[in-house]
C-alpha positions, 0 to 999 in steps of 0.5 A: 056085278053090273060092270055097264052102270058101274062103269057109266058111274066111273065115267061120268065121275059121281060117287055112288051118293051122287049117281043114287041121288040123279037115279032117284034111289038110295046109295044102297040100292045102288050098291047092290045093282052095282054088286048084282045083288038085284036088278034095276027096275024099268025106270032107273034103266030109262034114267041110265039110258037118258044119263049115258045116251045110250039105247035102253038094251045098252043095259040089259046084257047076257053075262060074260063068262069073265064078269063072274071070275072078276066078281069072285075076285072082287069078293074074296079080296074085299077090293074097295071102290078106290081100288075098283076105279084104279083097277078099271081106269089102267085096264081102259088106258090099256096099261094092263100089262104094266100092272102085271109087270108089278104083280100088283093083281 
């Protein structure tokens, strides 16, 4: 999973039309960079890097050891994009262990 688009995505509030709409791609193309079932080529990279302010190697990272670990969960458990944004914001709001209070994960 690409967690740095699909975060910058979250961050600045589109959907995945919207986000495909600004790269210039289709929402399923966008589905899959997001997924990390491919790669995005050079120019979404610069059109991500002009979207976020971000430096263009911003985009381009070794993996995480936890990336695939959440990936596999993701997959097994068929988690939705409403759940994923859920999930991402209590994590970036550092209520983590609120949630695992609840034992909702």
């Amino acid at each position: 999973m690409n967690i740095i688009i699909l975060r910058l995505r979250y961050s600045l509030k589109l959907s995945q039309n919207d986000m495909a709409l600004v790269l210039g791609i289709s929402r399923s193309t966008l589905v899959r960079i997001e997924r990390g079932e491919i790669s995005p080529k050079a120019n979404i990279i610069k059109k991500l890097s002009i979207l976020s302010g971000k430096e263009i190697s911003y985009f381009y990272h070794s993996e995480d050891k936890h990336i695939k670990k959440i990936q596999n969960i993701i997959t097994e458990n068929n988690i939705d994009n409403e759940l994923l944004s859920l999930l991402i914001n209590k994590i970036e709001e550092g209520i983590i262990s609120d949630i695992y209070d609840k034992k909702t994960l």
